[in-house]
LUMKOLZA-763038 format. One line per 4 residues: for each residue x, y, z of C-alpha. Coordinates in Angstrom, 3 decimals, m for minus. Example, Ala and Ser with C-alpha at 12.3 -4.5 7.8 and 13.67 -1.06 7.14 Angstrom:
! LUMKOLZA-763038
12.300/m4.500/7.800 ~ 13.670/m1.060/7.140 $
***
This chain:
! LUMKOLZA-763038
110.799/49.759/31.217 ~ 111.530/48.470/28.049 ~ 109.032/46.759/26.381 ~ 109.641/43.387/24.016 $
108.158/42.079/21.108 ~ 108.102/38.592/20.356 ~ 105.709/38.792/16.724 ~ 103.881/35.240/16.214 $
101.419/36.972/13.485 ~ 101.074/40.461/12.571 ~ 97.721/41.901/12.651 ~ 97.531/44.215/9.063 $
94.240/46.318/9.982 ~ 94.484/48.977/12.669 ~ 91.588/51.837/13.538 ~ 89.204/49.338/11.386 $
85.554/49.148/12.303 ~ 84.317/46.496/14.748 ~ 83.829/43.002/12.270 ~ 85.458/45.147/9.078 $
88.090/42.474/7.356 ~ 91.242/42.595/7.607 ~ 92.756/43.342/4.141 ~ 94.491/39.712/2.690 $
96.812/39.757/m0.267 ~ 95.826/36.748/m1.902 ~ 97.599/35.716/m4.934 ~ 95.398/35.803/m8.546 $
96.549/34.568/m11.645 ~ 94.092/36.051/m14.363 ~ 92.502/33.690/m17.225 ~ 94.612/32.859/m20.097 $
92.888/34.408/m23.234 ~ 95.133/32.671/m26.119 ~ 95.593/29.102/m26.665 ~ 93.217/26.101/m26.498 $
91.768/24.141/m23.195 ~ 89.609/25.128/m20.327 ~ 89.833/28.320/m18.777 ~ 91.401/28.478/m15.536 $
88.640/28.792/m12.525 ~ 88.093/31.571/m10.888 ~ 89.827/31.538/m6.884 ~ 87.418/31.413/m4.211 $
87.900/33.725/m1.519 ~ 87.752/32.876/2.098 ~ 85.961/34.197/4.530 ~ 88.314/37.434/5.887 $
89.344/37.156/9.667 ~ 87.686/39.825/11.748 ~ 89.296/42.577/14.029 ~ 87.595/43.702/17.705 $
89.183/47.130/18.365 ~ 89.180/47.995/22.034 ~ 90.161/51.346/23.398 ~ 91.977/51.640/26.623 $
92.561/54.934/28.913 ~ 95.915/54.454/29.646 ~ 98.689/52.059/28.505 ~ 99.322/49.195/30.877 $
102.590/49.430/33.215 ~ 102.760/44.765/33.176 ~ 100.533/42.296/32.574 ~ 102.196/40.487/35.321 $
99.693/39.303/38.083 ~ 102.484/39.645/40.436 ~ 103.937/43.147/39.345 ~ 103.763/45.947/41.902 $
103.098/48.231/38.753 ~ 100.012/46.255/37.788 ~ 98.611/46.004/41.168 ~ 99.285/49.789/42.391 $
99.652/51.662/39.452 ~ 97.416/53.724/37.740 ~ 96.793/51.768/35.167 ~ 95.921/48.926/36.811 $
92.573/49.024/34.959 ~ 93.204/48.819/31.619 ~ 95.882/46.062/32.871 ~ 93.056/43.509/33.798 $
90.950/44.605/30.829 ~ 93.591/43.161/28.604 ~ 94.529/40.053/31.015 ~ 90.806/38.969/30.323 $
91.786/38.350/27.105 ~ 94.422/36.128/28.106 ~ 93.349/34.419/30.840 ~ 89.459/33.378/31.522 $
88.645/32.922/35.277 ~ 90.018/30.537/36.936 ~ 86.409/31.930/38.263 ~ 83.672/34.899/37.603 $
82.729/37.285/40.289 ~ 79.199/38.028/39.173 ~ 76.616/39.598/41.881 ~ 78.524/39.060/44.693 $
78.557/35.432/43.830 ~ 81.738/32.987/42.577 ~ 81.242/31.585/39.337 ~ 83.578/28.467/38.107 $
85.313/28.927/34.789 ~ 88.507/26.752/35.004 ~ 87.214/24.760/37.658 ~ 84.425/21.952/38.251 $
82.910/23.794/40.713 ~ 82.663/26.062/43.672 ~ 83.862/24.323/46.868 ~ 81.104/24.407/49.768 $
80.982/23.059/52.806 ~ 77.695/21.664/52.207 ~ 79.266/19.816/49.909 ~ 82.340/18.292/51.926 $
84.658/19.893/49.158 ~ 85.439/22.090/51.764 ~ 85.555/21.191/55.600 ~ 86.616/21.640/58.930 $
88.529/19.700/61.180 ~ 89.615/19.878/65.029 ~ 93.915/20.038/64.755 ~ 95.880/19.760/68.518 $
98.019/22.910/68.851 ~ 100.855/23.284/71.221 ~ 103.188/26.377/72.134 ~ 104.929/27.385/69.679 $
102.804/26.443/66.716 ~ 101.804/28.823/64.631 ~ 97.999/29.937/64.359 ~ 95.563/32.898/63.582 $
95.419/35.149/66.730 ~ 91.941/36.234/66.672 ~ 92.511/39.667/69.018 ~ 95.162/40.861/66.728 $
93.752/39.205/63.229 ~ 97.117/38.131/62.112 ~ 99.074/34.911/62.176 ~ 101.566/34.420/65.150 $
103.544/31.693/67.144 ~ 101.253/30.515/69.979 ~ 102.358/31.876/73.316 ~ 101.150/31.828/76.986 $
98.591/34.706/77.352 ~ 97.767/35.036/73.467 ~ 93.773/34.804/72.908 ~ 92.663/32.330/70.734 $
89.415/30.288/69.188 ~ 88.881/27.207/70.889 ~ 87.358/24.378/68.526 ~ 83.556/25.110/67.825 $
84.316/29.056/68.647 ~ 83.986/31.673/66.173 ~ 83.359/34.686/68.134 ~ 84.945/36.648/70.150 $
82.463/36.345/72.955 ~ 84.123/32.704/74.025 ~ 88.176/33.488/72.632 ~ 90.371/32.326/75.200 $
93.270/32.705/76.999 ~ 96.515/30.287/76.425 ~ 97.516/29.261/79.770 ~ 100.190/26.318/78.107 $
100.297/23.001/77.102 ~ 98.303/21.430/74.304 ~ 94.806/22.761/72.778 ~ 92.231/22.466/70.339 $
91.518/24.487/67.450 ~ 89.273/24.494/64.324 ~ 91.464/24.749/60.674 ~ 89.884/24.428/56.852 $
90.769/22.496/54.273 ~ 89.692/23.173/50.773 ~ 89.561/20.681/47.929 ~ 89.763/22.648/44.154 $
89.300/20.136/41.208 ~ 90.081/21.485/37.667 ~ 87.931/21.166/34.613 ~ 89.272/18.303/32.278 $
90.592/19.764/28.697 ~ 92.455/23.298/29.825 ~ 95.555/23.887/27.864 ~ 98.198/26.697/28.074 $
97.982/28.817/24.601 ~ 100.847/26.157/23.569 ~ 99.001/23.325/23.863 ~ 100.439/22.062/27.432 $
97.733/20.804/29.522 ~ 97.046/23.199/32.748 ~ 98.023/20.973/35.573 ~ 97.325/21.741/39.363 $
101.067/22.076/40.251 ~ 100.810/25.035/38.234 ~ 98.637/26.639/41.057 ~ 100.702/25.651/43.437 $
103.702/27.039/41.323 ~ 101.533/30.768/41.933 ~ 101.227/30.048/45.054 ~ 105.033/29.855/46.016 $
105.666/32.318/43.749 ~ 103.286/34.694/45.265 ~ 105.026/33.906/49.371 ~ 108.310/34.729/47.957 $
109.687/38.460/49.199 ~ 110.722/39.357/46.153 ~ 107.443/38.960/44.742 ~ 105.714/42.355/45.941 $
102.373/41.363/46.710 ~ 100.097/40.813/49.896 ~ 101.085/38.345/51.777 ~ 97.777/38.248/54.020 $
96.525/35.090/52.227 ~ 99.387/32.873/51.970 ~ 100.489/33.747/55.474 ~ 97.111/32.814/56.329 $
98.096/28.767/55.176 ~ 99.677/25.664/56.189 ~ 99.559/24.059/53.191 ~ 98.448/24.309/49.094 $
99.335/21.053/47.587 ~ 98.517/18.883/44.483 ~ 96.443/16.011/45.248 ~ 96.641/15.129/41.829 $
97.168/16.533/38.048 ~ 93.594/18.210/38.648 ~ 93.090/18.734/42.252 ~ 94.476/21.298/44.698 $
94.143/21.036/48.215 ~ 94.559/24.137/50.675 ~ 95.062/24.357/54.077 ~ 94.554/27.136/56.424 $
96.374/27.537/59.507 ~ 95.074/26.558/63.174 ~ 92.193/28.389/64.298 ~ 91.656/30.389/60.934 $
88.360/29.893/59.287 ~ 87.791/32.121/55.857 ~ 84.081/33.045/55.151 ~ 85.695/33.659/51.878 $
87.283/29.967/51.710 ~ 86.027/29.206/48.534 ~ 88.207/31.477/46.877 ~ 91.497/30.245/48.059 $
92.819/29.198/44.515 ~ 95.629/30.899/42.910 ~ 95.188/31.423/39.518 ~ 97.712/29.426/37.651 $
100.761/30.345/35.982 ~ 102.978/28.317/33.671 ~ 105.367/26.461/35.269 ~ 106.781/24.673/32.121 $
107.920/28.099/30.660 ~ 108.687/30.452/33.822 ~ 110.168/27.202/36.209 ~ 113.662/28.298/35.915 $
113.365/31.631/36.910 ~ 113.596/33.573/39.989 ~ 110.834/35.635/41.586 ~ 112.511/38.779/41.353 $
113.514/37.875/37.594 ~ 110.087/37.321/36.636 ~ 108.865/41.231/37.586 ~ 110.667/42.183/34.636 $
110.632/38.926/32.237 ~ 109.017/39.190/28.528 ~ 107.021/36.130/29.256 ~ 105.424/37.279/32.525 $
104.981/41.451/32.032 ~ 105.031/41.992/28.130 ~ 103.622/38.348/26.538 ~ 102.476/36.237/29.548 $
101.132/32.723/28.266 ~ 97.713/32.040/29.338 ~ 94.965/29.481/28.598 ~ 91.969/32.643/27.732 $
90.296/33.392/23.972 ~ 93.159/35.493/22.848 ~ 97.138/35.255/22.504 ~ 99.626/38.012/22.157 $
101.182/38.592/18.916 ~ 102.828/42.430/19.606 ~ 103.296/45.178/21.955 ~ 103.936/48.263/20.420 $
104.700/50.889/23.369 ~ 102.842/53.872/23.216 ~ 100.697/52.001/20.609 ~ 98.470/49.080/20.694 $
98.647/45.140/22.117 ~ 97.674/43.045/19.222 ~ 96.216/39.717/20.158 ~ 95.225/36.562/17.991 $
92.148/33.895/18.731 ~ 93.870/31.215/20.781 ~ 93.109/27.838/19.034 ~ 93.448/25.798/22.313 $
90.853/27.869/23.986 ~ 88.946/25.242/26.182 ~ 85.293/27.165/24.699 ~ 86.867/26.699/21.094 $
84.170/24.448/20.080 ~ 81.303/26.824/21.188 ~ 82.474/29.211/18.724 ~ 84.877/31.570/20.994 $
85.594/34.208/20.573 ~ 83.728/35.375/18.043 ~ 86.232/37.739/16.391 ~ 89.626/36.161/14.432 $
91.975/39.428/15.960 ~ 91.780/41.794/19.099 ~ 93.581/45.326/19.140 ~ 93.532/47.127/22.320 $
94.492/50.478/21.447 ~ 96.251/53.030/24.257 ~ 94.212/56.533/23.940 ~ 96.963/59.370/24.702 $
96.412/60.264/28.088 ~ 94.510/63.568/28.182 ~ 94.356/64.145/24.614 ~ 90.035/62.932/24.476 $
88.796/62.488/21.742 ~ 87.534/58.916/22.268 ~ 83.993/59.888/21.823 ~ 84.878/61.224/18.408 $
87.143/57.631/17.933 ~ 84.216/55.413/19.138 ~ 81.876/57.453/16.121 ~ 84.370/56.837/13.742 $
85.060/53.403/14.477 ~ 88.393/53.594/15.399 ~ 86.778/52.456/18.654 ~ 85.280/49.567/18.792 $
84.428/49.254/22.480 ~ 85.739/52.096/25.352 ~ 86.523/50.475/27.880 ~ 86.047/51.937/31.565 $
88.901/53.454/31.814 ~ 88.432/55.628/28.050 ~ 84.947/56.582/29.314 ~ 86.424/58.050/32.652 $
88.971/59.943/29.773 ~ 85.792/60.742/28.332 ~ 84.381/62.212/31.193 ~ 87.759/63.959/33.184 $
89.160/65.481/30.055 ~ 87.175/66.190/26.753 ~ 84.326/67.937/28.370 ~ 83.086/68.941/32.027 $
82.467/65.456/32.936 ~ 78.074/65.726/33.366 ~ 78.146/67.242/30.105 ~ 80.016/64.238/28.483 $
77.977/61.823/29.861 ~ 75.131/63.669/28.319 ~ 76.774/63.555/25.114 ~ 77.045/59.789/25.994 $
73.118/59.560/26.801 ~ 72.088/61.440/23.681 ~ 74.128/59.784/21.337 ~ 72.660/56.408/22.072 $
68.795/57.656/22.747 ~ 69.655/58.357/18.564 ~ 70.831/55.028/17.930 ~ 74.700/56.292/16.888 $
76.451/54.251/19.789 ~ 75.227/51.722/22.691 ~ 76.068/51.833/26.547 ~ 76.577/49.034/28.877 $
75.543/50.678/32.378 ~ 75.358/49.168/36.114 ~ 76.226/50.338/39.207 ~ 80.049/49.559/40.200 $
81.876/47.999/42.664 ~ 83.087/51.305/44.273 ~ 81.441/53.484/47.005 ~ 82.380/56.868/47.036 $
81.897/58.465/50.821 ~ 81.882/61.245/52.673 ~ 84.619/60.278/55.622 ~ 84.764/62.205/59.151 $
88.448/62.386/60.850 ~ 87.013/61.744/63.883 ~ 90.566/60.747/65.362 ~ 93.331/63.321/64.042 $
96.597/62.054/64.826 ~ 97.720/64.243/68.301 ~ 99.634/67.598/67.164 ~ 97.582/67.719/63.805 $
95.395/70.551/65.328 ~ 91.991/69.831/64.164 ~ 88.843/70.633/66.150 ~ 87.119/68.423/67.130 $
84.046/69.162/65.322 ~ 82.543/65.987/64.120 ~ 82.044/64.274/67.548 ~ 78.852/64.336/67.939 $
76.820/62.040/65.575 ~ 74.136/64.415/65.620 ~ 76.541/67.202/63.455 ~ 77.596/64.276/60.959 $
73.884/63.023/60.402 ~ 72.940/66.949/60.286 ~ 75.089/67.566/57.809 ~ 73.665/63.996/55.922 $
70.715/65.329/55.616 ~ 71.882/68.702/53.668 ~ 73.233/67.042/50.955 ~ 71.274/65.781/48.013 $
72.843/63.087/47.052 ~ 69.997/61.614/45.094 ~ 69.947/64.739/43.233 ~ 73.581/64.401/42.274 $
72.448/60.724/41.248 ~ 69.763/61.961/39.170 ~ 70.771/64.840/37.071 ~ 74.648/64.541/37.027 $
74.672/60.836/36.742 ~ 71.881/60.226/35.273 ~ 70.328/57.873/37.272 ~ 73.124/55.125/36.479 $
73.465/54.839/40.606 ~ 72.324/54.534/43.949 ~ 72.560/56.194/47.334 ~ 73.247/53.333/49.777 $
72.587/53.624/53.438 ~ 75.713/51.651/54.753 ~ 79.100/50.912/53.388 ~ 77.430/48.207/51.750 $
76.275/48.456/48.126 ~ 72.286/48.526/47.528 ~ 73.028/45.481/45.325 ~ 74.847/43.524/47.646 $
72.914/40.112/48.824 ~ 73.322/41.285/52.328 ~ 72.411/44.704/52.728 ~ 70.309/45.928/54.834 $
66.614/46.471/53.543 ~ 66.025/47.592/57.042 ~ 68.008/50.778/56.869 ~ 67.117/54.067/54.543 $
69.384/56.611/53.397 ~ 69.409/59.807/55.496 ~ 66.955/61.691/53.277 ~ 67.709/65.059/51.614 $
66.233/67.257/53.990 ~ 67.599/70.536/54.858 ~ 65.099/71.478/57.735 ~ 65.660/68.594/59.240 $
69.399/69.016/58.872 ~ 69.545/72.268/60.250 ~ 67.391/71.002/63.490 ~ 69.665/68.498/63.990 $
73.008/70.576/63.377 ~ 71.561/73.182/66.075 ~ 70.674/70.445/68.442 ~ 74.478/69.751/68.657 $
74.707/73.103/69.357 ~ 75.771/74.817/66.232 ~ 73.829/77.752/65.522 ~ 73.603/80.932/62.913 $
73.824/83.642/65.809 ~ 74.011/86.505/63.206 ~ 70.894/85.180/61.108 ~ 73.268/85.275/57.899 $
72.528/81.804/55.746 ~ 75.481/83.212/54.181 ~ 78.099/82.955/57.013 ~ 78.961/79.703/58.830 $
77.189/78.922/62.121 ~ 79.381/78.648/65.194 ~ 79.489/76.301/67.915 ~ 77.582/77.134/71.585 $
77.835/74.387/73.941 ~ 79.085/71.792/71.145 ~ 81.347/69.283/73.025 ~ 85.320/69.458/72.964 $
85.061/73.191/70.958 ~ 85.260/76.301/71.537 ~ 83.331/78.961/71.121 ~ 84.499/80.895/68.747 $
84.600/77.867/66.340 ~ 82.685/78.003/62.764 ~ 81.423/74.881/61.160 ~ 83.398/75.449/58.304 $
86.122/72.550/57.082 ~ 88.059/70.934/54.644 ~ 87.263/68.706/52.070 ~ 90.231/66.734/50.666 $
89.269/64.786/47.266 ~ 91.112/64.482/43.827 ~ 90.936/66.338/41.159 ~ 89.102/64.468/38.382 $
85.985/65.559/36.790 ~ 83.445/63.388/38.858 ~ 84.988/64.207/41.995 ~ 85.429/68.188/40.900 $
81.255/68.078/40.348 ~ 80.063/66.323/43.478 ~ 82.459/68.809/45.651 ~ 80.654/71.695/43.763 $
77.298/69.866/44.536 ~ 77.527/69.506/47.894 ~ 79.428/72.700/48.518 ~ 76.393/74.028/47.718 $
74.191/72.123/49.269 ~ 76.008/72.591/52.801 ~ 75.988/76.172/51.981 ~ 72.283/76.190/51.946 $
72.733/74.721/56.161 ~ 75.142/76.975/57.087 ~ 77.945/74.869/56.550 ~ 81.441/76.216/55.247 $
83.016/73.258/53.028 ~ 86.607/73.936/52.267 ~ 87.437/72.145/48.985 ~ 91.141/71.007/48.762 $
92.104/68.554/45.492 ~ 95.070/66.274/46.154 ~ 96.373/63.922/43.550 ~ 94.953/60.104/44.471 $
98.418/58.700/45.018 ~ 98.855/61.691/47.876 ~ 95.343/60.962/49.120 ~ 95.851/56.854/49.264 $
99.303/57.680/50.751 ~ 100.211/54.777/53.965 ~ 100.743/55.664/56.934 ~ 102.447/58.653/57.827 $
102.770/59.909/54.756 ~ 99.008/60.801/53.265 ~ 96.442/62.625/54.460 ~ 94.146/59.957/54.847 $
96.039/57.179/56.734 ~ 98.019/59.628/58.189 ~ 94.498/60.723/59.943 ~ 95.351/64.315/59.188 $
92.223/64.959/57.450 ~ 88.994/66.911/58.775 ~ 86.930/65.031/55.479 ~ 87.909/63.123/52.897 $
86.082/62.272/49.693 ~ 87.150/58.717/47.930 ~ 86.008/55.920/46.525 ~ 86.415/51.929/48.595 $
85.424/49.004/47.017 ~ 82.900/46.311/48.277 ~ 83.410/42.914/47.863 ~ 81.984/39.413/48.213 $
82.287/39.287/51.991 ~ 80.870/42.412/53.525 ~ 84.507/45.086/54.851 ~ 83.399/45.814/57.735 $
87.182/46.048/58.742 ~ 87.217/49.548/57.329 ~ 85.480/51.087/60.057 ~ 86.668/48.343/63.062 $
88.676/49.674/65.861 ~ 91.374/47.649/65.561 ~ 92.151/48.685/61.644 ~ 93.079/52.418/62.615 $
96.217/53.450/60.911 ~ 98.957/53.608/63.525 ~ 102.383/53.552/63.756 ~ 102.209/49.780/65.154 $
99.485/49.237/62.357 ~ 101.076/50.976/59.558 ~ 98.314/49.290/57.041 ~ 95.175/50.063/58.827 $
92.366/50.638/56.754 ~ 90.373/52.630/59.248 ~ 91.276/55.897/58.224 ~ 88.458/57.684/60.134 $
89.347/56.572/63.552 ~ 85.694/55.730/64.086 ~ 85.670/53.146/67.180 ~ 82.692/51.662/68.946 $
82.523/48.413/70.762 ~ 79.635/46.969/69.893 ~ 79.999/47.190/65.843 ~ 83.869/45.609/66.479 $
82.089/42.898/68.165 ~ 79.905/42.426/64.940 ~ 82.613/43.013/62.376 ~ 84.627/40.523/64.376 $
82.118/37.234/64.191 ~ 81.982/38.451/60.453 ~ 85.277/37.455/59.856 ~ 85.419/34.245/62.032 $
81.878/32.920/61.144 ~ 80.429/30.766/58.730 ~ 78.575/32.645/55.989 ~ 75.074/32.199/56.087 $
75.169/31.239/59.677 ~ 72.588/32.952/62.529 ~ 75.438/34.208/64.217 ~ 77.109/35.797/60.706 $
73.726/37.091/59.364 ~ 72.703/39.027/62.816 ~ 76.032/40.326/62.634 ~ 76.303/41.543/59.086 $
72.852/43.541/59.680 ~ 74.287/44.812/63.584 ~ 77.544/46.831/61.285 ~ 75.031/48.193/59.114 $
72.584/49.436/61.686 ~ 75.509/51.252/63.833 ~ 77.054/52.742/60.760 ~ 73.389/54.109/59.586 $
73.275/55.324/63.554 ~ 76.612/57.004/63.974 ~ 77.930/58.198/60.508 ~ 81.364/57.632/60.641 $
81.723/58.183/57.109 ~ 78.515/59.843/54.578 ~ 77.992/57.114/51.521 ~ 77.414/59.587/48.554 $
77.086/57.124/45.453 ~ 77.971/53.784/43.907 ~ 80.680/54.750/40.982 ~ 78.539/53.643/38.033 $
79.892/51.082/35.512 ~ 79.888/52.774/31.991 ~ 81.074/51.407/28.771 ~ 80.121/53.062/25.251 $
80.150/51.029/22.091 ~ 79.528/50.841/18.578 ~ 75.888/49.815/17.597 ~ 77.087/46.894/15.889 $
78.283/45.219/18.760 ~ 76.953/42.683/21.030 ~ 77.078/40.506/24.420 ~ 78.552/43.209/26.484 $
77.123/42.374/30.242 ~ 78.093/45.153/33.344 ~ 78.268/43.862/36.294 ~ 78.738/45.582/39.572 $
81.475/42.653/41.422 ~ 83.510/41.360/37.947 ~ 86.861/42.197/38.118 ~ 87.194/43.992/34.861 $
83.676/45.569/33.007 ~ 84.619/43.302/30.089 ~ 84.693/40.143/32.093 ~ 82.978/38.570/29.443 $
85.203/39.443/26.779 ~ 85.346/36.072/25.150 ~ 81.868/36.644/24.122 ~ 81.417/40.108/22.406 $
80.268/39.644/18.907 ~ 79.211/41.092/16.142 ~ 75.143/41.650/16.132 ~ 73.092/39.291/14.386 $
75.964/36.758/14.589 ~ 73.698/34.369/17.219 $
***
């Protein structure tokens, strides 16, 4: 893809330090020395604009919130680093809670800003089926939530004619004062201009959430209304808002015009602390301070100029940039460069650690957003001829208990994580404090693996035990099996790890590295949805509202579910009972609370997947810079962009 240019004000300082001037011309006519009268005075020079230098891993594909590139691509990342810069909100995602930015407020039901209200539904009208968790045309025999229902425990069966069902409606007012970068005042109709941008096919997104509504409507210049459709209620209805786009400048363009347009994937207008002046491809984005900013008048940004610079992918050497101050900040995705390519990736982040325990450079730590597990193919697709070796949940918490995952934490990460006990994050609001990690125990893990019948006949700790009454396999079958994960440096060290560790049990692991795009292939195609997989080691994200879909029955990839999520094939009854009233219920409810702490306790139980670690959150920077804030739910690590500064600029 070609990229454009469209230069506003060229930016004359590149690889400068963090808060080093930019070098100005200005004109100087010396003194006269012959003649009579007053010598002329002396010019005053202003104060110099400042430069922020930001480092990214890779080189965006579009800034386009709507580009396929942007939101599959690998460089995603380093896509929504730079779109921070741009845009600011419409709202924060900070510990698992919304935060306004663009808006008055959060809508709540508490409030009445968001409520719900009985609609009549007849045949033929379309609704949320609650059995299959999609939208659909109302038909005789389809289950459904009757008005005051949100569980599956009273769904019922349409026998015809006309019924009641519950529906949400959700108020969003905008904060007076927002202004497109051109001085345009933000309006609600440009939300609602997203929105139908976003349902259109030749806009290749998701369509789960607009299929999901009846109606998203201006109220007025500053309120937006949304309406879900008949018997769908969103614990996560509070963040039904699309963020807005310009109508005024992208209006008379089609959807499928815009994936490629200047003003949408190259210099997309926004209302955030920065505007784009040039993309150089290959090179750098170079940004100016927006003067309609809507924080202007609290002093933001603090810098005059922003430069994100594109690293060469796999050359390194950002370590070396960041001490030079070529780098001002690296962002994630130039400390995971960091770590996959210029050393073995423990040893960099050592080089990380020690560099700022002797003051040279400063890190910005937390735990991330991303939960790297162990997963079980405990449903193979038929014909994939894979034993059936993981059935019991005694061999997958046996082989829990041989791997030390808090030892990983501790000297490979360096402490900058956590071993959760569900697929929940230790930091999320709702995890369980009533489940523990299976501890590191390798006694234990043997008893447990030879209690499912797997046992080291020839007294060898270096050969694989084999199975002797085990369930569904034979014989002559050795716990020995793949391990499918890709092949970057973090993921290369924890397969080492616990290739070891298993070793120590009696346990063969296999280790296979696939590229990430093969491994997060849909269904048929990759190893994971494809359910052609003995284990699998990625990384899933968590979220505000807790995914329990990824281990419900009803999200196993399929040919009839193409998109499933449940790439383990785990099923029980009782946690899809749970998971369900998770997402019909009311957050904070009995009903949603008992059932948010019933999916933890039966994952804990039966292990359909091994939580290793939380990814942690890293960003290295130069010691002169401040107001750099990780956190483990915002959508980029420099979230707060709009307020890094130099230090001692308070």
């Amino acid at each position: 893809m070609t990229r454009g240019r469209r230069t506003v004000f060229a930016l004359v300082v590149l690889l400068a330090a963090c808060a080093r001037p930019i070098d100005l011309d200005i004109p100087f006519t010396p003194p006269a020395t012959a003649g009579p009268g007053p010598t002329e005075p002396v010019a005053t020079l202003e104060p110099q604009p400042t430069t922020l230098i930001v480092c990214l891993g890779q080189e965006p594909e579009s800034l386009y919130r709507y580009s396929a590139e942007y939101l599959y691509g690998d460089s995603g990342r380093s896509a929504e680093t730079v779109l921070q810069a741009i845009y600011d909100g419409p709202f924060d995602v900070r510990s698992y809670q919304y935060e306004p930015v663009i808006l008055e407020k959060i809508p709540s039901l508490a409030d009445g800003d968001a409520r719900i209200e009985t609609v009549s539904v007849v045949q033929g009208d379309p609704y949320f089926n609650p059995e299959r968790l999609q939208p659909a045309n109302l038909t005789r025999g389809d289950r459904y939530l009757p008005a005051g229902c949100n569980s599956p425990e009273c769904m019922q069966a349409y026998t015809g004619g006309q019924v009641s069902m519950d529906r949400m409606l959700v108020d969003f007012r905008l904060r007076p004062g927002v202004e497109w970068s051109d001085g345009q005042p933000l309006t609600a109709q440009d939300s609602v201009f997203s929105f139908e941008l976003d349902r259109q096919v030749d806009t290749p997104t998701p369509k789960t959430q607009a299929d999901r509504t009846a109606a998203y409507e201006a109220l007025d210049p500053q309120t937006v209304r949304w309406t879900g459709i008949a018997g769908y209620t969103d614990s996560e209805y509070f963040s039904n808002f699309w963020s807005p786009l310009p109508e005024h400048v992208l209006g008379d363009q089609s959807a499928a015009d815009l994936l490629r347009a200047e003003e949408t994937a190259v210099a997309p207008m926004g209302w955030g602390p920065y505007v784009i002046e040039q993309w150089r491809a290959g090179e750098d984005i170079q940004l100016r301070k927006n003067p309609s900013y809507f924080r202007a008048g609290e002093g933001l940004p603090a810098f005059d100029a922003l430069l994100f610079r594109f690293l060469e992918e796999g050359a390194g050497g950002s370590i070396e940039q960041l001490l030079t101050s070529e780098c001002d900040v690296l962002d994630e995705s130039a400390v995971a460069d960091a770590l996959d390519v210029e050393l073995l990736d423990e040893a960099a982040l050592s080089v990380l650690v020690d560099l700022e325990a002797g003051g040279r450079i400063q890190l910005s730590t937390g735990i991330g957003p991303e939960l790297e597990r162990l997963e079980f193919g405990l449903a193979p697709v038929p014909g994939a001829g894979l034993p059936a070796i993981f059935s019991d949940p005694r061999t997958r918490a046996g082989i829990a208990a041989c791997l030390d995952r808090e030892g990983f934490v501790s000297e490979v990460l360096h402490g900058l994580s956590a071993v959760p006990a569900t697929y929940l994050s230790p930091e999320h609001p709702l995890y369980s404090s009533e489940t523990v990690p299976v501890e590191f125990n390798p006694q234990e893990g043997i008893r447990l693996l030879e209690e499912a019948g797997w046992i080291d006949a020839d007294g060898d700790p270096a050969t694989a035990r084999g199975a002797q009454g085990v369930a569904g396999v034979g014989a002559a079958t050795q716990l020995t099996f793949a391990f499918l994960t890709s092949p970057d440096g973090f993921h290369r060290s924890a397969a080492e790890h616990f290739r070891a560790d298993l070793a120590a049990c009696g346990v063969e692991l296999r280790v296979e590295f696939r590229p990430a795009s093969e491994l997060f292939a849909p269904w048929p195609d990759g190893p994971g949805f494809g359910r052609t997989f003995q284990t699998l080691g990625w990384a899933w994200p968590g979220w505000v509202s807790p995914l329990c879909e990824m281990f419900a029955g009803w999200e196993i990839p399929t040919g009839e579910n193409p998109f499933g999520a449940n790439a383990s094939g785990f099923t029980d009854p009782a946690y899809d009972v749970a998971c369900a009233i998770l997402l019909h219920g009311q957050p904070g409810s009995p009903e949603y609370l008992t059932a948010v702490e019933d999916t933890q306790a039966i994952f804990a139980e039966l292990l359909p997947a091994i939580p290793l670690y939380m990814r942690p959150r890293v960003i290295a920077h130069g010691p002169e810079i401040c107001g750099l804030e990780t956190d483990s739910t915002a959508f980029s690590a420099l979230w707060n962009l709009e307020q890094i500064r130099p230090c001692g600029t308070d």
